[in-house]
N, CA, C and O atoms as a GROMACS GRO file, in nm:
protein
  452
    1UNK      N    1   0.265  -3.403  -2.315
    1UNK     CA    2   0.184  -3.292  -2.359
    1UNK      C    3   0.172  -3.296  -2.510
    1UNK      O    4   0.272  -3.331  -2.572
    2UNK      N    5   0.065  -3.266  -2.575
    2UNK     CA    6   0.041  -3.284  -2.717
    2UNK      C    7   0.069  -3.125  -2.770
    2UNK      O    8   0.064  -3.032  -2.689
    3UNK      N    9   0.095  -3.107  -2.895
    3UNK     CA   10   0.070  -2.996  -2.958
    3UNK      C   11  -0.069  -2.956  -2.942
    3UNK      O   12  -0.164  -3.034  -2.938
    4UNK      N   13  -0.074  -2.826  -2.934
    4UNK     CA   14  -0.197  -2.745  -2.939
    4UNK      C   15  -0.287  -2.706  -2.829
    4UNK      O   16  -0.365  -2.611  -2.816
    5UNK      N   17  -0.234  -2.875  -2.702
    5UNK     CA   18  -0.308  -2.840  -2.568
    5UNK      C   19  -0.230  -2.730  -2.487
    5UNK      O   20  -0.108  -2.713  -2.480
    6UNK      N   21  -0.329  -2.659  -2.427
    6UNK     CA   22  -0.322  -2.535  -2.332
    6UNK      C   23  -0.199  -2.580  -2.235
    6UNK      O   24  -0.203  -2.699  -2.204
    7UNK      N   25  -0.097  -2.508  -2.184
    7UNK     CA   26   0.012  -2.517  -2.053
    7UNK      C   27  -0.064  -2.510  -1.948
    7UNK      O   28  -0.159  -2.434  -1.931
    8UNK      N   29  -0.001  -2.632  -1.840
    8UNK     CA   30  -0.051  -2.559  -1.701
    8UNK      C   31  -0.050  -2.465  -1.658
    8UNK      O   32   0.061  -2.413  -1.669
    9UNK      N   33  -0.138  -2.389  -1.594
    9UNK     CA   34  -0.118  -2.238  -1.540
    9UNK      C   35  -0.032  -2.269  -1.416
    9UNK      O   36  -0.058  -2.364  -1.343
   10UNK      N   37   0.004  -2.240  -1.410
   10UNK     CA   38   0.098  -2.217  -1.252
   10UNK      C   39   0.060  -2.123  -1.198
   10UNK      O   40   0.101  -2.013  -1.234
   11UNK      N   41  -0.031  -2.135  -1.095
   11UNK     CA   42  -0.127  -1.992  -0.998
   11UNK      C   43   0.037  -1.976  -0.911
   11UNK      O   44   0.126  -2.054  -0.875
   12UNK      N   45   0.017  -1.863  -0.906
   12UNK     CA   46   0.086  -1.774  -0.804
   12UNK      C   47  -0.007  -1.734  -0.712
   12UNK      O   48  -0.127  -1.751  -0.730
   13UNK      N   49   0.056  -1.659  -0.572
   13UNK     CA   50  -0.053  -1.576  -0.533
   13UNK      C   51  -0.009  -1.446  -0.545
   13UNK      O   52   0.105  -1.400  -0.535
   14UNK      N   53  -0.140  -1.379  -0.572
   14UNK     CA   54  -0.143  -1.251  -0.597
   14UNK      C   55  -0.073  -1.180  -0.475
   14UNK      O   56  -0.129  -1.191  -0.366
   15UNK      N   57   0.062  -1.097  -0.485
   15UNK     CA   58   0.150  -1.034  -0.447
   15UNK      C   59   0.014  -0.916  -0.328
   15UNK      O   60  -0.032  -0.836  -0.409
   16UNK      N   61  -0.027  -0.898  -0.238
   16UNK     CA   62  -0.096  -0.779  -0.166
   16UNK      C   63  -0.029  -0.690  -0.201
   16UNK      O   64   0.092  -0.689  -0.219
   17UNK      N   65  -0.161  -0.548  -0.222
   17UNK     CA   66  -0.068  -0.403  -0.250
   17UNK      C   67  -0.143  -0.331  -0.110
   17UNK      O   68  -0.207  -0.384  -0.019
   18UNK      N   69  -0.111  -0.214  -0.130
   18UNK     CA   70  -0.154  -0.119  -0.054
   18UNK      C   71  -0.218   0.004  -0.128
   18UNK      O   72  -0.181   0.066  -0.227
   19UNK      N   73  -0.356   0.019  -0.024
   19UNK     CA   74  -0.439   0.085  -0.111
   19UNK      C   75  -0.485   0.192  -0.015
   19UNK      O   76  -0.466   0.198   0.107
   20UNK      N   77  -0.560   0.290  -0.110
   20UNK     CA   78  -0.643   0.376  -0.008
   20UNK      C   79  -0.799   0.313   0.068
   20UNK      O   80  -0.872   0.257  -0.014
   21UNK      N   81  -0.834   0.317   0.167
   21UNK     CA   82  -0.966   0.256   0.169
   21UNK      C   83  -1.067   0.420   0.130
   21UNK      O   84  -1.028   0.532   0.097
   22UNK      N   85  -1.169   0.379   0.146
   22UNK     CA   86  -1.273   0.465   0.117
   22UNK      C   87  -1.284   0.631   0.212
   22UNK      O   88  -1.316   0.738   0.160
   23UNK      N   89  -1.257   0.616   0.319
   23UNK     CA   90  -1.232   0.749   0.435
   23UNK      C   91  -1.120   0.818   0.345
   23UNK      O   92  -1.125   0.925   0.285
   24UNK      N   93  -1.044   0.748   0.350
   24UNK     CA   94  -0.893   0.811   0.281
   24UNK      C   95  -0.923   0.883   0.112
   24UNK      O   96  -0.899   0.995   0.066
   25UNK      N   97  -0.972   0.789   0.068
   25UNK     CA   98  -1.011   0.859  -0.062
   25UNK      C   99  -1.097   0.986  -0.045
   25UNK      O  100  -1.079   1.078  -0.125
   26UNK      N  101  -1.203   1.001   0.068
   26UNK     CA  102  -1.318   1.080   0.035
   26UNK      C  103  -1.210   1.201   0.085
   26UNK      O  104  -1.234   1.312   0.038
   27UNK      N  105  -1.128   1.194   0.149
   27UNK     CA  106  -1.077   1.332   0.223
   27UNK      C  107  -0.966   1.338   0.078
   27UNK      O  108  -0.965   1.453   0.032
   28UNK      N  109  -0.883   1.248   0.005
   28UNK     CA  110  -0.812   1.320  -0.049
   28UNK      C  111  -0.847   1.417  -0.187
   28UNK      O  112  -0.787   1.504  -0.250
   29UNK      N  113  -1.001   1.339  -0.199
   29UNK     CA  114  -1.030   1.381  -0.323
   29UNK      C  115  -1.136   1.515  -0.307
   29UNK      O  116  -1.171   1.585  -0.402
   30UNK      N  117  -1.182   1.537  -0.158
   30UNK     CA  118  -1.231   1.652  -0.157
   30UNK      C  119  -1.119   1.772  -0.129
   30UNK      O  120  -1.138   1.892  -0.146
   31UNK      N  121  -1.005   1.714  -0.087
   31UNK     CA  122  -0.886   1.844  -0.142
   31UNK      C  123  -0.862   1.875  -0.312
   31UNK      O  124  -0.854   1.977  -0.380
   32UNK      N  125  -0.858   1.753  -0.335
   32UNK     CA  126  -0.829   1.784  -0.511
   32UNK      C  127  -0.959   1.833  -0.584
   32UNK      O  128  -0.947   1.882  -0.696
   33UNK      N  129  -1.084   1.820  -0.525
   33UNK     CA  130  -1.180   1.891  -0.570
   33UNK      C  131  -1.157   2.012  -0.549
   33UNK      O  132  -1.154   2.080  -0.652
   34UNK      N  133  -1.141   2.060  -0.463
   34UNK     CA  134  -1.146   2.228  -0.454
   34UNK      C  135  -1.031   2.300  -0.500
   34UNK      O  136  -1.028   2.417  -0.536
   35UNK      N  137  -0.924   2.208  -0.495
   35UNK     CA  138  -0.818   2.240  -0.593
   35UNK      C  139  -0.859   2.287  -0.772
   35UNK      O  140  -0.814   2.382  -0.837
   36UNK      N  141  -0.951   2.192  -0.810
   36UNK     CA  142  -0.984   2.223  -0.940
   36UNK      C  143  -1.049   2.296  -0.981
   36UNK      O  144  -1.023   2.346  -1.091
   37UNK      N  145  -1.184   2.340  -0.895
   37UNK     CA  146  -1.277   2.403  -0.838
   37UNK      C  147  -1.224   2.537  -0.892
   37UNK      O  148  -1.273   2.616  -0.972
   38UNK      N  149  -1.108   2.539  -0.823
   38UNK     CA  150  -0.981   2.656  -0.795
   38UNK      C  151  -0.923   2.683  -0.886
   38UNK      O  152  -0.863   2.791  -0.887
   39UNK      N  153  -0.916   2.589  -1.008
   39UNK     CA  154  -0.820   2.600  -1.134
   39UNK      C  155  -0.691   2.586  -1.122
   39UNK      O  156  -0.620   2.622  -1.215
   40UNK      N  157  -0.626   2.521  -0.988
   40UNK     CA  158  -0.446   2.516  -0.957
   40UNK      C  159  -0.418   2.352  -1.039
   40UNK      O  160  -0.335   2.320  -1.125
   41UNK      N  161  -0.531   2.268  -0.969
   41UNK     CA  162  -0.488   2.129  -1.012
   41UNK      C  163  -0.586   2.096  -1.171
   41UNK      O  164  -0.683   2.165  -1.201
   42UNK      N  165  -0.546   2.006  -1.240
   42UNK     CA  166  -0.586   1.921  -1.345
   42UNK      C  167  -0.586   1.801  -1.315
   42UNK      O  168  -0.687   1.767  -1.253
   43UNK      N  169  -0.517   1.727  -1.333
   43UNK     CA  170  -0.520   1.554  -1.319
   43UNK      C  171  -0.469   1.479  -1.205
   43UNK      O  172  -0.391   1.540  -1.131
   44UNK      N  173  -0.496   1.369  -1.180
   44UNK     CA  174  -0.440   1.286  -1.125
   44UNK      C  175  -0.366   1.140  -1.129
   44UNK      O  176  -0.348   1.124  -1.250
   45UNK      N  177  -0.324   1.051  -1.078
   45UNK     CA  178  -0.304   0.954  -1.082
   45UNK      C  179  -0.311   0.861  -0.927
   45UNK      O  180  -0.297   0.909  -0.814
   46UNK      N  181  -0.330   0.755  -0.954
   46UNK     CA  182  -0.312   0.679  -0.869
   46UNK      C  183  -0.247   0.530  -0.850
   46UNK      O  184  -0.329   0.445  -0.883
   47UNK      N  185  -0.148   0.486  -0.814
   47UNK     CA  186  -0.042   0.341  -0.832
   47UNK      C  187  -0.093   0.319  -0.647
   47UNK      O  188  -0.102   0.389  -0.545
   48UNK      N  189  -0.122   0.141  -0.701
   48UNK     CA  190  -0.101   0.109  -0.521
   48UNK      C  191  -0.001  -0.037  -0.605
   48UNK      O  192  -0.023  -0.108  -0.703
   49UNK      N  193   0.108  -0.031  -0.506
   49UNK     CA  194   0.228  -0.077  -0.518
   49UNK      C  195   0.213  -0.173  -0.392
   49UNK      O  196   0.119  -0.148  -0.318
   50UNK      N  197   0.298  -0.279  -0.360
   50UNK     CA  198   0.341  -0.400  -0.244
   50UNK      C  199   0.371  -0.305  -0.149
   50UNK      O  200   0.340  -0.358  -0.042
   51UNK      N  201   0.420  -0.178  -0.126
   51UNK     CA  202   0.448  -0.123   0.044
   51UNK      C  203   0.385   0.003   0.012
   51UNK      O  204   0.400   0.078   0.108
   52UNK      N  205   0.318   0.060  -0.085
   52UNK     CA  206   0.274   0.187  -0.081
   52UNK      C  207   0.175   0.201  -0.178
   52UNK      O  208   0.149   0.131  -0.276
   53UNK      N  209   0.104   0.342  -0.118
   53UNK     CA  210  -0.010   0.378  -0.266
   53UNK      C  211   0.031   0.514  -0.258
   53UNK      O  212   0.107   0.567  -0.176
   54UNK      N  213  -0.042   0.573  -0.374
   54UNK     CA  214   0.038   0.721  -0.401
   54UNK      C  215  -0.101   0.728  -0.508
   54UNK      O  216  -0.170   0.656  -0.580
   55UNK      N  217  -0.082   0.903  -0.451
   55UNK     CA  218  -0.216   0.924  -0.514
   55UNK      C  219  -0.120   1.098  -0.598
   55UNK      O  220  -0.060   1.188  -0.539
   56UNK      N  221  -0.138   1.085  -0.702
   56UNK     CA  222  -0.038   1.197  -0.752
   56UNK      C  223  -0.096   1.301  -0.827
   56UNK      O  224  -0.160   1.271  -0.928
   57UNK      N  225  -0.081   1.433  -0.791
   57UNK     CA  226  -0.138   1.539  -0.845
   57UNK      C  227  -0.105   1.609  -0.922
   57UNK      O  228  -0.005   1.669  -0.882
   58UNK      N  229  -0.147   1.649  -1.054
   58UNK     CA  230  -0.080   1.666  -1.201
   58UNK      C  231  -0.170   1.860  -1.165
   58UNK      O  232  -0.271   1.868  -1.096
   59UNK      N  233  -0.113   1.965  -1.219
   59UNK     CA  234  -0.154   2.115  -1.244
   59UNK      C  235  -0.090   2.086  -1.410
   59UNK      O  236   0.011   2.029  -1.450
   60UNK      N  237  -0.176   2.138  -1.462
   60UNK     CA  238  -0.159   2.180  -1.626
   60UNK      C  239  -0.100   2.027  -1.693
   60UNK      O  240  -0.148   1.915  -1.680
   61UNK      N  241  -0.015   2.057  -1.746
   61UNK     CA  242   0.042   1.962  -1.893
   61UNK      C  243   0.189   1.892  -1.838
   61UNK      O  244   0.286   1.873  -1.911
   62UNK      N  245   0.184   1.860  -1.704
   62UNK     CA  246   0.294   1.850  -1.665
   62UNK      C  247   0.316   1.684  -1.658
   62UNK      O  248   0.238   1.590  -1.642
   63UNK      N  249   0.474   1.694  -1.681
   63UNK     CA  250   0.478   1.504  -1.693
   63UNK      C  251   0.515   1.477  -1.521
   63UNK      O  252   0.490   1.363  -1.481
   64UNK      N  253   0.560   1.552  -1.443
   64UNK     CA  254   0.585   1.506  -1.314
   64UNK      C  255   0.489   1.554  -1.206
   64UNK      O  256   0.482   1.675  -1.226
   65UNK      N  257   0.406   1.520  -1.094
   65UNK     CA  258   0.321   1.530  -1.018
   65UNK      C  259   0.388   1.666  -0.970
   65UNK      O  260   0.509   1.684  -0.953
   66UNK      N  261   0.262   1.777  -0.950
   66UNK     CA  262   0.293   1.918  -0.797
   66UNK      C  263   0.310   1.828  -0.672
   66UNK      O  264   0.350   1.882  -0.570
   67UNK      N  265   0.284   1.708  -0.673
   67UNK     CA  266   0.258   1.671  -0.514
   67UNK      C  267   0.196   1.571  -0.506
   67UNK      O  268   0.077   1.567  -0.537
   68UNK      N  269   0.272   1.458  -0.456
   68UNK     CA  270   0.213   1.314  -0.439
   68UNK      C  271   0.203   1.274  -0.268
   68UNK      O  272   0.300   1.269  -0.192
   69UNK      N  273   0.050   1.246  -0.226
   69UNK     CA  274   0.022   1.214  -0.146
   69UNK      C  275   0.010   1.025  -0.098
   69UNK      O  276  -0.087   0.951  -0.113
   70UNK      N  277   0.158   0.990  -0.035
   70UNK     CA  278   0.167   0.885   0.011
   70UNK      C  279   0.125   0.794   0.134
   70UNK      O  280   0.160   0.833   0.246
   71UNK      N  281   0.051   0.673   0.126
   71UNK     CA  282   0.024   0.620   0.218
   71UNK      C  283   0.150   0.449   0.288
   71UNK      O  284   0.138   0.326   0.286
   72UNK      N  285   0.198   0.495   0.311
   72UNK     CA  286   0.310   0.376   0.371
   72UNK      C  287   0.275   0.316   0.482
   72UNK      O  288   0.281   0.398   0.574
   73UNK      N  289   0.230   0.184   0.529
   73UNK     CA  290   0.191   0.134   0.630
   73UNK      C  291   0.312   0.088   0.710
   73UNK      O  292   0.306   0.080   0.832
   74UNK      N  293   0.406   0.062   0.653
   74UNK     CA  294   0.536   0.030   0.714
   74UNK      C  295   0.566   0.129   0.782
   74UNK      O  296   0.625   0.091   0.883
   75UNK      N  297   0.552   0.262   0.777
   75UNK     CA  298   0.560   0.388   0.885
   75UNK      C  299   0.459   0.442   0.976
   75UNK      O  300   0.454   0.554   1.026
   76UNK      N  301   0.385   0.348   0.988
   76UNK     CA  302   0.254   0.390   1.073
   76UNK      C  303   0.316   0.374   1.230
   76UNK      O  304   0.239   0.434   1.305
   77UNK      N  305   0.429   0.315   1.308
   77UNK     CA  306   0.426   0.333   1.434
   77UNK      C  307   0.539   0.416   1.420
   77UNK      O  308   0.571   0.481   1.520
   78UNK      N  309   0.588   0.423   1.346
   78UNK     CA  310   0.733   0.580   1.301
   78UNK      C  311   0.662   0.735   1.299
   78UNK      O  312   0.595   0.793   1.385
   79UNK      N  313   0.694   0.766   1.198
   79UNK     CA  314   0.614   0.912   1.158
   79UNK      C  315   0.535   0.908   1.137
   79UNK      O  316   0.495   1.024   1.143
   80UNK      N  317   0.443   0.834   1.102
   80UNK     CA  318   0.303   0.821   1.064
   80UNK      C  319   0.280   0.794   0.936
   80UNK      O  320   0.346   0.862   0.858
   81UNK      N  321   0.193   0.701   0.881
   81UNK     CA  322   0.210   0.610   0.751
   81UNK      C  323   0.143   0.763   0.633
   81UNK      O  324   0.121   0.741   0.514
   82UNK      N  325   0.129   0.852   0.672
   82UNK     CA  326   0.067   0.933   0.523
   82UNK      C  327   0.169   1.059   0.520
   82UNK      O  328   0.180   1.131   0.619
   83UNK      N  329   0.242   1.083   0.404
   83UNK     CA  330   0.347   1.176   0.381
   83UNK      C  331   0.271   1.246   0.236
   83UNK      O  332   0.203   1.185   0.154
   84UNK      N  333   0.316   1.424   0.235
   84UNK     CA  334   0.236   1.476   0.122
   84UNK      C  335   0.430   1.517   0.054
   84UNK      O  336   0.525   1.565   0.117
   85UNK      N  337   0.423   1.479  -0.062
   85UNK     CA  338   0.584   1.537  -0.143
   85UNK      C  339   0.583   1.598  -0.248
   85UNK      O  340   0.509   1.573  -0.344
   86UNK      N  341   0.686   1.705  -0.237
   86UNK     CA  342   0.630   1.790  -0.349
   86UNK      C  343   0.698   1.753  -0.507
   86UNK      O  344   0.703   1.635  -0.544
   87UNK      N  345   0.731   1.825  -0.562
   87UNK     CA  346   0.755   1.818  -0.700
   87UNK      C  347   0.916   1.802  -0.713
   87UNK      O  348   0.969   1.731  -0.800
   88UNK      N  349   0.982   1.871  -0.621
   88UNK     CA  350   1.144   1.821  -0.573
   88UNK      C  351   1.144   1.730  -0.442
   88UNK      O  352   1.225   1.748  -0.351
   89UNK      N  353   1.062   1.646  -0.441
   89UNK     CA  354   1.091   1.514  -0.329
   89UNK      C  355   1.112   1.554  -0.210
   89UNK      O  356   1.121   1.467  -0.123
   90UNK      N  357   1.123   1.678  -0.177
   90UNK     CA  358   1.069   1.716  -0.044
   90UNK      C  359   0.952   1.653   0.030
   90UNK      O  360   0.845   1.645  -0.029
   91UNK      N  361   0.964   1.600   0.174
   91UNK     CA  362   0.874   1.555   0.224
   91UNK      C  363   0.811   1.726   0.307
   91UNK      O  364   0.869   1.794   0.391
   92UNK      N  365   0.691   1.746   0.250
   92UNK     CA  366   0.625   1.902   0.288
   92UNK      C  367   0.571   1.869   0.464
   92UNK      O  368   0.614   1.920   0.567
   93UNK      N  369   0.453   1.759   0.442
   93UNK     CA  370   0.412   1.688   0.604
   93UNK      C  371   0.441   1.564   0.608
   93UNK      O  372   0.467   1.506   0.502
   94UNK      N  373   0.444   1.490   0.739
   94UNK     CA  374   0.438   1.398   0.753
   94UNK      C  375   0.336   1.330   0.854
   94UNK      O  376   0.354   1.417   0.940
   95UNK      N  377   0.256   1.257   0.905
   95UNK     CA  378   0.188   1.203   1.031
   95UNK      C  379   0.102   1.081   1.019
   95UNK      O  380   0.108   0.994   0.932
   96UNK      N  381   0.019   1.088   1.122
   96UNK     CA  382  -0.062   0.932   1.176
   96UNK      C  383  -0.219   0.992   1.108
   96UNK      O  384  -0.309   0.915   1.074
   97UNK      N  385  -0.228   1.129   1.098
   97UNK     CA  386  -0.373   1.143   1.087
   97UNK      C  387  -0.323   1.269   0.950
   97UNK      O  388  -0.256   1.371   0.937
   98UNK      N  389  -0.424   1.162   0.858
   98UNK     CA  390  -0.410   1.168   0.680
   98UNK      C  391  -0.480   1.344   0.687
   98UNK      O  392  -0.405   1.431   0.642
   99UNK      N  393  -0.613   1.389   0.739
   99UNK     CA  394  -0.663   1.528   0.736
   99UNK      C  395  -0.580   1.637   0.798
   99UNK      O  396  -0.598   1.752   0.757
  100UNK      N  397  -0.496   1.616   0.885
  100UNK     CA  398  -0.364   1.661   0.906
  100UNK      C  399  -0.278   1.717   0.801
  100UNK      O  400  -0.234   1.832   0.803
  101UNK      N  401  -0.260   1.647   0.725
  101UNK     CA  402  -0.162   1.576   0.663
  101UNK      C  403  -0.199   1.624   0.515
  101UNK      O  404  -0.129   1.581   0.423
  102UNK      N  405  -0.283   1.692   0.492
  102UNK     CA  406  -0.358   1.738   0.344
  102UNK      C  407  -0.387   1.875   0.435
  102UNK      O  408  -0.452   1.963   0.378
  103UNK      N  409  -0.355   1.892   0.534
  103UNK     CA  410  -0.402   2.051   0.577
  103UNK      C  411  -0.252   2.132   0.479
  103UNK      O  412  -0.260   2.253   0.457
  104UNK      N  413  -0.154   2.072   0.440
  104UNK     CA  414  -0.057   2.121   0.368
  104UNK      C  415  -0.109   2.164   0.219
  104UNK      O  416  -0.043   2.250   0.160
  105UNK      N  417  -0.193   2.122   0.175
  105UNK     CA  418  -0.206   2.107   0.036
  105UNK      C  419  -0.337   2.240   0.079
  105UNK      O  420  -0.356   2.320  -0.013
  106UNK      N  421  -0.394   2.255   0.169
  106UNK     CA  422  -0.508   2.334   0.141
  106UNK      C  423  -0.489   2.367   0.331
  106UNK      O  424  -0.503   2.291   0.427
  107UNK      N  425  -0.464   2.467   0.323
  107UNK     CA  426  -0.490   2.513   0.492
  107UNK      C  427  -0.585   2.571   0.505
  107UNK      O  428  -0.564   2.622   0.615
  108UNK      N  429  -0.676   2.603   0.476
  108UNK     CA  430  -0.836   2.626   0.469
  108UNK      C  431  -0.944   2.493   0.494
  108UNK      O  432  -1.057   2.512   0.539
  109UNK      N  433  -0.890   2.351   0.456
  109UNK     CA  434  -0.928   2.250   0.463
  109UNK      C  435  -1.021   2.216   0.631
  109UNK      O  436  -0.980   2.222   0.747
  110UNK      N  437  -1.115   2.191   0.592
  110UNK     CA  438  -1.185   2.150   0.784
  110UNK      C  439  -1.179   1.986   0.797
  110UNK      O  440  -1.253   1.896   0.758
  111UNK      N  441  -1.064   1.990   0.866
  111UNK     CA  442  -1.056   1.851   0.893
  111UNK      C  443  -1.200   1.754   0.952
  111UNK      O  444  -1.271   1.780   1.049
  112UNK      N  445  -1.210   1.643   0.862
  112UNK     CA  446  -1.331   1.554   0.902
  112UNK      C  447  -1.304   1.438   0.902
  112UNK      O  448  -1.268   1.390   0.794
  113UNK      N  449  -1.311   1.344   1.031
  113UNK     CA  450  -1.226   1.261   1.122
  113UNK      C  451  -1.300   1.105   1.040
  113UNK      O  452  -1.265   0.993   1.078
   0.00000   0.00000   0.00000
C-alpha cells in the first residue's frame, strides 16, 4: 500500500433494525396529533434499534418521554409485539393489535384497522 492511497473498505452488512411501517405510523401519529391539537403533548422522537423501534412522546421541556410507544417483534406470538410505557417504565398496555394498544394514550380514539 502506498502513502496517500485510500484503505480498503471492508463492507459489513448493514445490521436490520426494526421499524414502524406506514399503517403503524398513520395510527400513532394521529394519536399524537390530537394530543397536540389538545396542548398535553409537544415533541417527539423516534430510534428503530436491531429488536425494537420506539416512538417517544415528549409534553413540555421535558428530557424524559410521558410515554414511549414500543414495537418488539420478538413478542409478537407472546403478548403481542406493541407495548405503550409510561414515564416510570410501567408497561400501561400491552397486545397484538397496535389501535388497541394507543386506546391507552387516548380512550376516545376510534380504532381504524
Amino acid at each position: 500500500m502506498h502513502v496517500g492511497e485510500p484503505q480498503a473498505q471492508h463492507s459489513r452488512p448493514v445490521p436490520p433494525v426494526v421499524a414502524f411501517d406506514r399503517r403503524e405510523l398513520m395510527q400513532i401519529l394521529s394519536v399524537y396529533g390530537r394530543k397536540v391539537g389538545q396542548g398535553e403533548w409537544r415533541d417527539y422522537a423516534m430510534d428503530f434499534l436491531k429488536d425494537r423501534a420506539l416512538f417517544s412522546i415528549y409534553a413540555r421541556m421535558s428530557e424524559r418521554p410521558v410515554f414511549v410507544v414500543e414495537k418488539n417483534p420478538k413478542l409478537r406470538n407472546r403478548q403481542g409485539q406493541y407495548m405503550v410505557i409510561n414515564q416510570q417504565g410501567r408497561i400501561l398496555k400491552r397486545g397484538h393489535d397496535l389501535g388497541q394498544v394507543l386506546r391507552v394514550l387516548d380512550p376516545d380514539l376510534v380504532v381504524v384497522g
